[in-house]
Biotite code that builds the C-alpha atoms (Angstrom):
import biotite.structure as struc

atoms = struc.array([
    struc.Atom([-20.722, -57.648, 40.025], chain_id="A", res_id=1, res_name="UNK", atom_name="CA", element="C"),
    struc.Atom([-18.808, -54.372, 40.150], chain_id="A", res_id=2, res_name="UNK", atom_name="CA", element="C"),
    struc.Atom([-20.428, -51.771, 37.418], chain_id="A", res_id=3, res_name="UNK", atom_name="CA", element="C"),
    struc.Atom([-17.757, -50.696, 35.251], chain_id="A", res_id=4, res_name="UNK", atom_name="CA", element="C"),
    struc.Atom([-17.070, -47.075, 34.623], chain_id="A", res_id=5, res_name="UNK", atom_name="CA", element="C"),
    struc.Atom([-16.723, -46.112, 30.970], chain_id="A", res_id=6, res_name="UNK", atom_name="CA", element="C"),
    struc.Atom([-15.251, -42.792, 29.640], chain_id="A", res_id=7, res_name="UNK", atom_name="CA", element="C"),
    struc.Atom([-15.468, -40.979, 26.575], chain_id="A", res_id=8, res_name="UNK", atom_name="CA", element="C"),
    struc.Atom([-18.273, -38.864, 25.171], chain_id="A", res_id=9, res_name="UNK", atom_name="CA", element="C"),
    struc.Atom([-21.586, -40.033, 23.776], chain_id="A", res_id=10, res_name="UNK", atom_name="CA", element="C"),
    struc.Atom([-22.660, -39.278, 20.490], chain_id="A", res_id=11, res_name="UNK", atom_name="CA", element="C"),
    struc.Atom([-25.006, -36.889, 21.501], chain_id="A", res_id=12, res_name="UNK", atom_name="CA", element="C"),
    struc.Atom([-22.295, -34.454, 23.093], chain_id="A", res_id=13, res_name="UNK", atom_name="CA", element="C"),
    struc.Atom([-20.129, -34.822, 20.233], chain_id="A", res_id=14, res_name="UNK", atom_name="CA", element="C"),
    struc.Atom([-22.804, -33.528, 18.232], chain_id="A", res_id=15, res_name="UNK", atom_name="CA", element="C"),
    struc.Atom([-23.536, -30.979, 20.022], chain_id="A", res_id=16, res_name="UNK", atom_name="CA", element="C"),
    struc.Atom([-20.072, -29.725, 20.392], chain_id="A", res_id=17, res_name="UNK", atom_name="CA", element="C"),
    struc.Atom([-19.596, -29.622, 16.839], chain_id="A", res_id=18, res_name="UNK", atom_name="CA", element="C"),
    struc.Atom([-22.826, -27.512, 15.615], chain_id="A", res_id=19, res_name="UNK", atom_name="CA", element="C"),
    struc.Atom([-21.669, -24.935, 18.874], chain_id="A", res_id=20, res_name="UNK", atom_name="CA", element="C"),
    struc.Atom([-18.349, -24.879, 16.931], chain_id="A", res_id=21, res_name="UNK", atom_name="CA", element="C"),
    struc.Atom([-19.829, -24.489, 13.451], chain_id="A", res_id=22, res_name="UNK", atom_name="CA", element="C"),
    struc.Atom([-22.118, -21.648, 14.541], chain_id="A", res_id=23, res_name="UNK", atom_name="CA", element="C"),
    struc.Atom([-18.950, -19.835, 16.134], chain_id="A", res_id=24, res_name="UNK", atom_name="CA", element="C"),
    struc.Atom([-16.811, -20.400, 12.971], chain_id="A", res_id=25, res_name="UNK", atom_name="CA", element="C"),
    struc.Atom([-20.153, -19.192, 11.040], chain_id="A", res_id=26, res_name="UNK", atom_name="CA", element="C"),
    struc.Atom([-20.493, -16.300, 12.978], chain_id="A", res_id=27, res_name="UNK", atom_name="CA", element="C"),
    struc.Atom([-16.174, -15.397, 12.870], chain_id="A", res_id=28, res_name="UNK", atom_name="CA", element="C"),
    struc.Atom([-15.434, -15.786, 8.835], chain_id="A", res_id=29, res_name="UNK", atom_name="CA", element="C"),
    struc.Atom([-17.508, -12.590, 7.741], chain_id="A", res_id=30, res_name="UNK", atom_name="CA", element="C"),
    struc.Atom([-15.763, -10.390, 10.599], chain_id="A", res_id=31, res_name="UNK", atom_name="CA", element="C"),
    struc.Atom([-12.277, -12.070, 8.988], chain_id="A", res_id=32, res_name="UNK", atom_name="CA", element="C"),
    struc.Atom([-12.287, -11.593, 5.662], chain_id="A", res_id=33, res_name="UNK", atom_name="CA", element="C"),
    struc.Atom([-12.716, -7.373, 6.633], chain_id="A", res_id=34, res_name="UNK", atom_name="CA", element="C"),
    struc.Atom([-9.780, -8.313, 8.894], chain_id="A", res_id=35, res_name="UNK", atom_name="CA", element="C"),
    struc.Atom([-7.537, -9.642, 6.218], chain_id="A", res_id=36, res_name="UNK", atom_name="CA", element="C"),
    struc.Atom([-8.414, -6.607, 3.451], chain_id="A", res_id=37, res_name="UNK", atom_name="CA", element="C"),
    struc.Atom([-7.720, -4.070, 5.827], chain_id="A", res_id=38, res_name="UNK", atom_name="CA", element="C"),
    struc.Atom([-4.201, -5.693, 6.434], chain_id="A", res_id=39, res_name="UNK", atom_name="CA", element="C"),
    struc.Atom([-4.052, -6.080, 2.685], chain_id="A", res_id=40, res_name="UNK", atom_name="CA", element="C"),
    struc.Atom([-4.523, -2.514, 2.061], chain_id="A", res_id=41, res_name="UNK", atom_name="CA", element="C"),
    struc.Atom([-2.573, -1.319, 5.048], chain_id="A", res_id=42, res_name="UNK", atom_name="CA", element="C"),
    struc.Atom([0.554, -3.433, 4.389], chain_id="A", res_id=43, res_name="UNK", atom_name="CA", element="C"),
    struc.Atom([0.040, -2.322, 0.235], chain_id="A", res_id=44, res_name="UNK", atom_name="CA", element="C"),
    struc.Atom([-0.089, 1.262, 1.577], chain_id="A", res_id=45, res_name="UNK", atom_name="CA", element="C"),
    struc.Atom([3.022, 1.192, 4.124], chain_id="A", res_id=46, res_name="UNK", atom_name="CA", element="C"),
    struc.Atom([5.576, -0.431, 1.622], chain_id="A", res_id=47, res_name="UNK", atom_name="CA", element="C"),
    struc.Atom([4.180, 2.312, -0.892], chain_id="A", res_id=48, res_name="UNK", atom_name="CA", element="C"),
    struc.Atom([4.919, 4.979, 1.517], chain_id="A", res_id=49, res_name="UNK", atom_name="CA", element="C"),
    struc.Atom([8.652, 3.349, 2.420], chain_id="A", res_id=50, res_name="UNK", atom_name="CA", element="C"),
    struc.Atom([9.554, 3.645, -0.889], chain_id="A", res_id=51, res_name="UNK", atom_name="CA", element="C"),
    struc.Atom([8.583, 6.901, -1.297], chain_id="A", res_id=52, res_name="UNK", atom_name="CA", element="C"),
    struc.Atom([10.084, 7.999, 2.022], chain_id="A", res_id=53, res_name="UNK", atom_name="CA", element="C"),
    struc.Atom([13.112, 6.542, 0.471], chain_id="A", res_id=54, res_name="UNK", atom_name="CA", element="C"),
    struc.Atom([12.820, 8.704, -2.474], chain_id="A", res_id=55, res_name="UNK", atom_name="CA", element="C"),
    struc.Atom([12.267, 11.670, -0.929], chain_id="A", res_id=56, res_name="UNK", atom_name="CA", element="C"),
    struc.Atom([15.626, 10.656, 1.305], chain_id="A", res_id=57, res_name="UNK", atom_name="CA", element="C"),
    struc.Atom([17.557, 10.143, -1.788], chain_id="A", res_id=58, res_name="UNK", atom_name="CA", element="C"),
    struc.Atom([17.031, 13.381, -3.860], chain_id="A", res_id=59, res_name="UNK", atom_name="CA", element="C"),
    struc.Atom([17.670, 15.303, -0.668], chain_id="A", res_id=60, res_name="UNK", atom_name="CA", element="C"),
    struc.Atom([21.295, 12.854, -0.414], chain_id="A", res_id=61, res_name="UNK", atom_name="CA", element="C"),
    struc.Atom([21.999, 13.045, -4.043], chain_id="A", res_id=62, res_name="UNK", atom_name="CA", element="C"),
    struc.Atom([21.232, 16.666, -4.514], chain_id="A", res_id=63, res_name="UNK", atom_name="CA", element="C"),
    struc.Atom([19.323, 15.757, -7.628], chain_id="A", res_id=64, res_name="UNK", atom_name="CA", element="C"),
    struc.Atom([15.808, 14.984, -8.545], chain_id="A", res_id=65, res_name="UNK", atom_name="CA", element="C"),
    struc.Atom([14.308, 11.360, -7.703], chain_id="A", res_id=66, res_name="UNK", atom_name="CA", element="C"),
    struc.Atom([10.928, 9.760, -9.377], chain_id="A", res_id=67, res_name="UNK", atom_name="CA", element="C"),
    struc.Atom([8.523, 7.447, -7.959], chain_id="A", res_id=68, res_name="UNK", atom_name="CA", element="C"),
    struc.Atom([6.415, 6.053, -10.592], chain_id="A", res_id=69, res_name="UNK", atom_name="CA", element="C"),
    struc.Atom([3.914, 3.598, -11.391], chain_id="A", res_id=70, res_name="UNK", atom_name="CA", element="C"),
    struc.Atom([5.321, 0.410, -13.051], chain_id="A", res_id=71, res_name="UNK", atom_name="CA", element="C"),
    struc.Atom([3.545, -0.894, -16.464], chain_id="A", res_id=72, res_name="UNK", atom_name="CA", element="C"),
    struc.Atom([0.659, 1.627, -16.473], chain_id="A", res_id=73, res_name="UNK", atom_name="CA", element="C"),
    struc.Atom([-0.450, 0.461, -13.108], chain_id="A", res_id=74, res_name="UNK", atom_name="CA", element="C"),
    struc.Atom([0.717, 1.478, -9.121], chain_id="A", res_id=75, res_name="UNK", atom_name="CA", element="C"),
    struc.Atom([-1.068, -1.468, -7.978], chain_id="A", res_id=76, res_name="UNK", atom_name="CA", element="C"),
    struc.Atom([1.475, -3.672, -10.443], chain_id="A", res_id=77, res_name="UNK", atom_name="CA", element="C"),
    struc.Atom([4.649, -2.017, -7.969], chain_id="A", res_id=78, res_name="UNK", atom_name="CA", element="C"),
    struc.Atom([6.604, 0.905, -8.697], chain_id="A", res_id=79, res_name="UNK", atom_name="CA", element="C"),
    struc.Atom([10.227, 1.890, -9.599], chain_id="A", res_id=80, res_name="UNK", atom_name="CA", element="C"),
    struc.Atom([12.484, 4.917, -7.923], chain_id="A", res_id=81, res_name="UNK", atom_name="CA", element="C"),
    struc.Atom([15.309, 6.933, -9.772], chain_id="A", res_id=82, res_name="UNK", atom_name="CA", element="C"),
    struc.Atom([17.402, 9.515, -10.215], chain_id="A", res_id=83, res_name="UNK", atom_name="CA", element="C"),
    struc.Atom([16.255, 11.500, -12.905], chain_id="A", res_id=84, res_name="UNK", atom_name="CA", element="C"),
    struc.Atom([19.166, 12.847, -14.427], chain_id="A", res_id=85, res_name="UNK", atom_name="CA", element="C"),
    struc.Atom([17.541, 14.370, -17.925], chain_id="A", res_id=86, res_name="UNK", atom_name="CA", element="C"),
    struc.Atom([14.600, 15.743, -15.877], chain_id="A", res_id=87, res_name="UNK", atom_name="CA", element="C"),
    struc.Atom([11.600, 13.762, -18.455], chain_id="A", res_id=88, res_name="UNK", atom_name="CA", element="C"),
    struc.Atom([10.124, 11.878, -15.154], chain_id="A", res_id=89, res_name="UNK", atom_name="CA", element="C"),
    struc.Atom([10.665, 8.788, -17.049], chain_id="A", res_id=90, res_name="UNK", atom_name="CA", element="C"),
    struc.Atom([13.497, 6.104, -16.622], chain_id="A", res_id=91, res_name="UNK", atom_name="CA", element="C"),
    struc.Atom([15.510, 5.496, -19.934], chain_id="A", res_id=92, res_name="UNK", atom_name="CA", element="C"),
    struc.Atom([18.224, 2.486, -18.493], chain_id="A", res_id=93, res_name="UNK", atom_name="CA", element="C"),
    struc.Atom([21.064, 4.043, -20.868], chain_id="A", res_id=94, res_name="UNK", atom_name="CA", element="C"),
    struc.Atom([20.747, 7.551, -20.125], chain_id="A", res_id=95, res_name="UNK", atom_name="CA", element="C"),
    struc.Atom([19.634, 7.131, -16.314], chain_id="A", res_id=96, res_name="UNK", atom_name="CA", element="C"),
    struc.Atom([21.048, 6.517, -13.291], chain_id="A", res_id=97, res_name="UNK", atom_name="CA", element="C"),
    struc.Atom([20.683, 2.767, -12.168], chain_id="A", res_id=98, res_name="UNK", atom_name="CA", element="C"),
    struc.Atom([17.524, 1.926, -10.730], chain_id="A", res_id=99, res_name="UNK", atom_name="CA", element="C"),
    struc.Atom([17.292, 2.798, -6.945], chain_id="A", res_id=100, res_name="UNK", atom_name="CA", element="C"),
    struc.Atom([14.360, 0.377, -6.079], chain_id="A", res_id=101, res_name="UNK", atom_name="CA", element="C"),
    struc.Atom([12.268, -1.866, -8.798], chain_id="A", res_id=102, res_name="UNK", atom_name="CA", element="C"),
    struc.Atom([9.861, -3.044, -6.621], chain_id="A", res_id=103, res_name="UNK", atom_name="CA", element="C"),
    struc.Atom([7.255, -5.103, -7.410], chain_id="A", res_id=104, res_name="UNK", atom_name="CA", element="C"),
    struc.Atom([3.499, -5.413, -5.492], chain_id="A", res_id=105, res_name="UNK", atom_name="CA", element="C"),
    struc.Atom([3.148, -9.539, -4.423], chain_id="A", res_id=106, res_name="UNK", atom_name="CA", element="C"),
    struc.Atom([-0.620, -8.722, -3.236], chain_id="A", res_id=107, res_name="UNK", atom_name="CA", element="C"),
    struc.Atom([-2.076, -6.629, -6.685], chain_id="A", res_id=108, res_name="UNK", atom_name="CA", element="C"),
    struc.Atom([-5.841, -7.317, -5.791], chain_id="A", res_id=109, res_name="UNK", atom_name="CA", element="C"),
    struc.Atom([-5.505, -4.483, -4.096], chain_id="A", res_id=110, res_name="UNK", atom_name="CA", element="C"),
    struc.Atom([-6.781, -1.698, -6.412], chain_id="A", res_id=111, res_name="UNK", atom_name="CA", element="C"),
    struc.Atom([-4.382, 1.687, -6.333], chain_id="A", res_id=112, res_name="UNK", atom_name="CA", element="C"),
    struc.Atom([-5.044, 4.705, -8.236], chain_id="A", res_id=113, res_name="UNK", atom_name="CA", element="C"),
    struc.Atom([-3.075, 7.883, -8.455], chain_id="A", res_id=114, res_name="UNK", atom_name="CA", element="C"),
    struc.Atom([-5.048, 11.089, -8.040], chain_id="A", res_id=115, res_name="UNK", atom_name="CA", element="C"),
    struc.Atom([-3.517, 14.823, -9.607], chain_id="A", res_id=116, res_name="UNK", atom_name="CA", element="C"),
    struc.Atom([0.350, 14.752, -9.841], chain_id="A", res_id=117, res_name="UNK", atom_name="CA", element="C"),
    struc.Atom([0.179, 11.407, -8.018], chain_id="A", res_id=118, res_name="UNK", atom_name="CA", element="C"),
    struc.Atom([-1.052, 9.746, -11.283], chain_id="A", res_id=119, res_name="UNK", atom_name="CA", element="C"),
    struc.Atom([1.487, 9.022, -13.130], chain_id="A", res_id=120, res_name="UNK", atom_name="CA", element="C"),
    struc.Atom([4.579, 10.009, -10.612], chain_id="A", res_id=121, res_name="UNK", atom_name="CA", element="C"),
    struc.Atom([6.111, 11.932, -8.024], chain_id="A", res_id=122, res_name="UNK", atom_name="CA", element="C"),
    struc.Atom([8.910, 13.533, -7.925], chain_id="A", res_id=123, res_name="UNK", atom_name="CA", element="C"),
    struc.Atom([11.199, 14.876, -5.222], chain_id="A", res_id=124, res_name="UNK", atom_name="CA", element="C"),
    struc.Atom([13.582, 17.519, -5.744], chain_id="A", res_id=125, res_name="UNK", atom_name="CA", element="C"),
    struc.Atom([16.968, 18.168, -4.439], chain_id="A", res_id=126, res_name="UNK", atom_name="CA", element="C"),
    struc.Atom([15.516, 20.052, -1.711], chain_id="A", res_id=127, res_name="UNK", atom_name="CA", element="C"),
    struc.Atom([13.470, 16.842, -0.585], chain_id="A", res_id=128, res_name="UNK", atom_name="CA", element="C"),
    struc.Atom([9.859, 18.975, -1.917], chain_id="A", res_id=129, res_name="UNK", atom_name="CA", element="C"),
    struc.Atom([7.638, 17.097, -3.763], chain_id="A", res_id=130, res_name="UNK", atom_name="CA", element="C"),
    struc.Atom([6.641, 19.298, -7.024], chain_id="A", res_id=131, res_name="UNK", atom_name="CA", element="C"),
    struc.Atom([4.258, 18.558, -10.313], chain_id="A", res_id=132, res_name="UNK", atom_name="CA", element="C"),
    struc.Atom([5.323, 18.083, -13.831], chain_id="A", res_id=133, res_name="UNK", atom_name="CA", element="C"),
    struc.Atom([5.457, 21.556, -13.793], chain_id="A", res_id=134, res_name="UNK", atom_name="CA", element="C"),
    struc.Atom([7.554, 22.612, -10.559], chain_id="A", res_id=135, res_name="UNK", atom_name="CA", element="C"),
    struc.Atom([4.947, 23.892, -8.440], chain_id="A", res_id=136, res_name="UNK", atom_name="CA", element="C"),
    struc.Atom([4.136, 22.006, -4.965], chain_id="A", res_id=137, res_name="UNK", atom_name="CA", element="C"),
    struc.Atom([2.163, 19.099, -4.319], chain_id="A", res_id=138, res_name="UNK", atom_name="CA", element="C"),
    struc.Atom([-1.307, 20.219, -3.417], chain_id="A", res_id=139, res_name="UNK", atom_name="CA", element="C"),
    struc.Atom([-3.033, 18.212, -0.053], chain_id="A", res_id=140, res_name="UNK", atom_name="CA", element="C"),
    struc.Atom([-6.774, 17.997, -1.732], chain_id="A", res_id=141, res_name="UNK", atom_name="CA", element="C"),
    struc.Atom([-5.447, 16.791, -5.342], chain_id="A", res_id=142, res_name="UNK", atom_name="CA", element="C"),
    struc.Atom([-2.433, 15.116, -5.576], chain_id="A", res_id=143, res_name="UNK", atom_name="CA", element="C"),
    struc.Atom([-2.619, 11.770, -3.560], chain_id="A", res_id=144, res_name="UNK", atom_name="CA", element="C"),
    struc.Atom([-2.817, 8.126, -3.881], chain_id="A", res_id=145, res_name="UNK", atom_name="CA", element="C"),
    struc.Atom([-5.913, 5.728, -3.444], chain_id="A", res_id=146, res_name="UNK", atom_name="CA", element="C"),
    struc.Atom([-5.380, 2.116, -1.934], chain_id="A", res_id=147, res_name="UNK", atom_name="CA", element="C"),
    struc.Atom([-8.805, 0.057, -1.503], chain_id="A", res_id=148, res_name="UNK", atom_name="CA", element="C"),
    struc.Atom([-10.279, -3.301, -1.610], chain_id="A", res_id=149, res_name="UNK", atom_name="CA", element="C"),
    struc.Atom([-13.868, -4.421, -0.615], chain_id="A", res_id=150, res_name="UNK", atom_name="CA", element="C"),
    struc.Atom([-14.366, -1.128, 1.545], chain_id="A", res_id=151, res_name="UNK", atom_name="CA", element="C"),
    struc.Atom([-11.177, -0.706, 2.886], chain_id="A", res_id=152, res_name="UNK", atom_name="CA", element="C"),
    struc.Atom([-9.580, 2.392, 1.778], chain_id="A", res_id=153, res_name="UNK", atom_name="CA", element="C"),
    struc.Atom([-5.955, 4.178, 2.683], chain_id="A", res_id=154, res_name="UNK", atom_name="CA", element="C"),
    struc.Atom([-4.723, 7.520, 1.259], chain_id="A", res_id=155, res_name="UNK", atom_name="CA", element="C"),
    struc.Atom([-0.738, 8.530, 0.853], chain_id="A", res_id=156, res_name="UNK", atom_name="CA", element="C"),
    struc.Atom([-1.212, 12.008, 1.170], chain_id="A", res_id=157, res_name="UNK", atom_name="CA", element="C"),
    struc.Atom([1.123, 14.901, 0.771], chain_id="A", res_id=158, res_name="UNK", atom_name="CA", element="C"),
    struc.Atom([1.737, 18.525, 2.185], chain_id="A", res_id=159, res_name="UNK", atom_name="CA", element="C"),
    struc.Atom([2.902, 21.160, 0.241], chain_id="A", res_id=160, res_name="UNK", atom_name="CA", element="C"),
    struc.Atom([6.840, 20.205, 0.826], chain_id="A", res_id=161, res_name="UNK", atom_name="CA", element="C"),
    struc.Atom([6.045, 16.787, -0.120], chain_id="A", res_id=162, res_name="UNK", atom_name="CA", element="C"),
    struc.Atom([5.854, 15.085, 3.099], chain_id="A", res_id=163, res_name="UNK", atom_name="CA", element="C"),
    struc.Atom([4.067, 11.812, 2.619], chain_id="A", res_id=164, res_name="UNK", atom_name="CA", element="C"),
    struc.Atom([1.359, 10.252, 5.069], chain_id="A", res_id=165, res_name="UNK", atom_name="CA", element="C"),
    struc.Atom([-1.145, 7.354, 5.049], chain_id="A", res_id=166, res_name="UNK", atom_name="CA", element="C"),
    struc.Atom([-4.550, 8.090, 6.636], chain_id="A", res_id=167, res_name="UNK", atom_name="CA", element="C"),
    struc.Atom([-7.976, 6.386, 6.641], chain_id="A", res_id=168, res_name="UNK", atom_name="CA", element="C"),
    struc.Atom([-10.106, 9.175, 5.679], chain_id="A", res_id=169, res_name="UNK", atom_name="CA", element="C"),
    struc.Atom([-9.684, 11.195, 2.120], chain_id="A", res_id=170, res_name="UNK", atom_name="CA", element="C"),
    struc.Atom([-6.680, 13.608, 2.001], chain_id="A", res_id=171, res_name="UNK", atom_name="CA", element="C"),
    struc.Atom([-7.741, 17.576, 3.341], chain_id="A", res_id=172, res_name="UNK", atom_name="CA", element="C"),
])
């Protein structure tokens, strides 16, 4: 009588493939979960930085000055951008210009914080400079935003005529 071949896998090497696959899904999560906040503060930080790119683009267009500011007391709950006709930094839907961008943050675990004239606003004038409440230029080492979340940290920093960047380590 011919011995008859079987195929498959015994229980044994099923087992075993499946604690070699837990310890490699064990060993993965940790090194995924830094993986997914840095992308959530990265992508928070690069649609910040469009908009205000935008911004900046439009007061130098429009010839007049445009506002970036936080939306309902928070930047991490998104941010509207307009063209601040009575110069108060502050939109007023009858006396303003419509709305240029209302946009609204989908990922707010993401914790951002405004630091000198970046608290509250900026504001870009005519000439495309970003200047404080009180006209002067933004200054590198105190006006900047703060994106983090569980250790991973982005800063929109600006020069002195305004020009925006996003960097890892804290603004010069």
């Amino acid at each position: 009588m011919a011995a008859q071949n079987e195929q498959g896998f015994t229980l044994l090497e099923v087992l075993i493939t499946v604690v070699v696959l837990a310890i490699l899904v064990a060993l993965a999560a940790p090194n995924f979960k830094t993986l997914m906040d840095k992308n959530a503060v990265a992508s928070q930080a690069n649609e910040i930085m469009a908009n205000i790119l935008m911004a900046r683009s439009e007061a130098v267009k429009r010839d007049q000055n445009v506002v970036v500011r936080k939306k309902s007391g928070s930047w991490k709950n998104g941010l509207i951008v307009f063209a601040d006709l009575n110069g108060n930094n502050s939109y007023q839907s009858g006396s303003e210009a419509p709305l240029i961008v209302d946009h609204f943050t989908p990922d707010n675990t993401v914790n951002v914080t405004g630091s000198g004239a970046a608290a509250t606003f900026i504001r870009f004038n005519s000439r495309g400079r970003g200047v404080t409440s009180s006209g002067g230029n933004l200054t590198p080492n105190a006006d900047y935003i703060t994106l983090s979340k569980n250790g991973q940290t982005r800063y929109i920093c600006f020069s002195p005529t305004g020009r925006p960047r996003v960097q890892e380590s804290a603004c010069p």
